[in-house]
C-alpha positions as CSV (number, residue, x, y, z in Angstrom):
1,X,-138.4,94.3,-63.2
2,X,-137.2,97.9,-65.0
3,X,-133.6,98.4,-66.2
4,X,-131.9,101.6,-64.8
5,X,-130.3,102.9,-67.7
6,X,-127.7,105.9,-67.4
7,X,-124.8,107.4,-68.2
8,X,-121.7,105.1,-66.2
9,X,-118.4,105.9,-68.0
10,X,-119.4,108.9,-70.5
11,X,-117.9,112.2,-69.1
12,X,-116.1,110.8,-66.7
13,X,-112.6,110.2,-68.1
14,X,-112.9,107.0,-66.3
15,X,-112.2,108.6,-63.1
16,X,-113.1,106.3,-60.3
17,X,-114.7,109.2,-58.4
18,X,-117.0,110.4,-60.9
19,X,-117.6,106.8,-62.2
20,X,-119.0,106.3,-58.7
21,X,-121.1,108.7,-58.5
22,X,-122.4,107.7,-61.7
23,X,-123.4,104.4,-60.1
24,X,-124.7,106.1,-56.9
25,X,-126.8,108.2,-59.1
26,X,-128.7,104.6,-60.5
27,X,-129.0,103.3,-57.3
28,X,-131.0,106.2,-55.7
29,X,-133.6,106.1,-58.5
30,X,-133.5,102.2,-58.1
31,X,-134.1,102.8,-54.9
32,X,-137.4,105.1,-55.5
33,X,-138.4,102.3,-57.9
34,X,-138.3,100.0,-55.3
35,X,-140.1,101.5,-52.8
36,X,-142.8,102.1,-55.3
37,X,-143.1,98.3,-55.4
38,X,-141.3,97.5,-58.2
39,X,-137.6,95.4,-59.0
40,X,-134.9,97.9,-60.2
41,X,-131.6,96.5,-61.7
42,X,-128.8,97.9,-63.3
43,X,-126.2,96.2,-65.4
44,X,-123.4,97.7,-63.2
45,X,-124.8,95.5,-60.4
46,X,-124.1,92.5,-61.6
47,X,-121.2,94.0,-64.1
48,X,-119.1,95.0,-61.9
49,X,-118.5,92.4,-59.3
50,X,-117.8,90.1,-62.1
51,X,-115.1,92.2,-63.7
52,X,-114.1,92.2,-60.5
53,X,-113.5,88.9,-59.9
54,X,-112.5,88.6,-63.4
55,X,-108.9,90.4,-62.2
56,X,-110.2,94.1,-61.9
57,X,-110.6,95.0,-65.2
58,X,-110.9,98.2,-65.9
59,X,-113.2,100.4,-68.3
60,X,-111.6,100.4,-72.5
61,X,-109.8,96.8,-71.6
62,X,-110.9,93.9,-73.5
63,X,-112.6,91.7,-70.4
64,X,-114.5,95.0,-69.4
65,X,-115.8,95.0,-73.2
66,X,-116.3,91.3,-73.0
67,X,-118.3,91.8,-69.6
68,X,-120.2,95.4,-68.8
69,X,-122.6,95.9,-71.9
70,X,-122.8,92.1,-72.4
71,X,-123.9,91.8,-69.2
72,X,-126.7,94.9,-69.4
73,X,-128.0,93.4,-72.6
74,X,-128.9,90.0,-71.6
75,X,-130.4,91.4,-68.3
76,X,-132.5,93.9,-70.6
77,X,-134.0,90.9,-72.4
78,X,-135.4,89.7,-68.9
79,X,-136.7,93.3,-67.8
80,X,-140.4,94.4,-68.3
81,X,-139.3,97.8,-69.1
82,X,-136.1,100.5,-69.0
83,X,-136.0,103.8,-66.8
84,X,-133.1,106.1,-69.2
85,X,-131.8,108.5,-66.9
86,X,-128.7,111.1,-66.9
87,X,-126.7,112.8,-69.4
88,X,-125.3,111.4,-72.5
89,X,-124.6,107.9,-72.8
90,X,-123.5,105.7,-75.9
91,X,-124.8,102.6,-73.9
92,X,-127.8,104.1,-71.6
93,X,-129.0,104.3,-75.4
94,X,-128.6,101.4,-76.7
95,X,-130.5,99.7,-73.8
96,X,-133.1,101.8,-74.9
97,X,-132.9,100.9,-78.5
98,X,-132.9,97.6,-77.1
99,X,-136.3,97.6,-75.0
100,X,-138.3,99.4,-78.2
101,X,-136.9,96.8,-80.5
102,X,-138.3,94.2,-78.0
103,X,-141.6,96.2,-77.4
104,X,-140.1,97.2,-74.2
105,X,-142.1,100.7,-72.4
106,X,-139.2,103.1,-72.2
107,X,-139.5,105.6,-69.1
108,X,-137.5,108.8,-68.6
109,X,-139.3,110.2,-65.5
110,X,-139.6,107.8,-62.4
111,X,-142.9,109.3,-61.6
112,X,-144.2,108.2,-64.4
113,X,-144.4,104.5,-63.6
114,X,-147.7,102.9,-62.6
115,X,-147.0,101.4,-59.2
């Protein structure tokens, strides 16, 4: 199971478009993970929908700081390893602080992965 780690809210000025394609931007390498045989995740998967349900909270609110990186960390504890890709992000970096601190392999090329 590898953690997707990139950039969600950094440089977007929260705007729903670019947030998106953020997100979108995950899901293809997930998707390239997958078919390589492995389990991709990403903490916005699961994130998300629960802020969601939560009463659409929205990024820089206190439930979506209760909820998003919460939710990434304890998911990162149950990974075997972190794929960091994208631009700057405060959080797609700590995930990968995370993973070393746990002995974690930190990837930054998908192609890199043994199948």
């Amino acid at each position: 199971m590898i953690l997707v780690a990139g950039p969600y809210r950094s440089g977007t000025g929260d705007d729903p478009a670019k947030l998106a394609a953020n997100v979108d931007a995950m899901n293809e390498v997930a998707l390239t993970l997958f078919r390589a045989g492995h389990l991709p995740v990403t903490g916005e998967a699961l994130a998300l929908p629960l802020l969601e349900t939560a009463g659409g909270a929205g990024p820089g609110t206190p439930l979506f700081d209760e909820i998003f990186h919460p939710i990434a960390e304890r998911l990162l504890s149950r990974c075997d390893a972190v794929l960091r890709i994208g631009g700057p992000s405060a959080g797609a970096d700590e995930m990968v602080r995370q993973a070393r601190a746990e002995g974690k392999p930190v990837f930054t090329d998908p192609a890199r992965i043994p199948s």
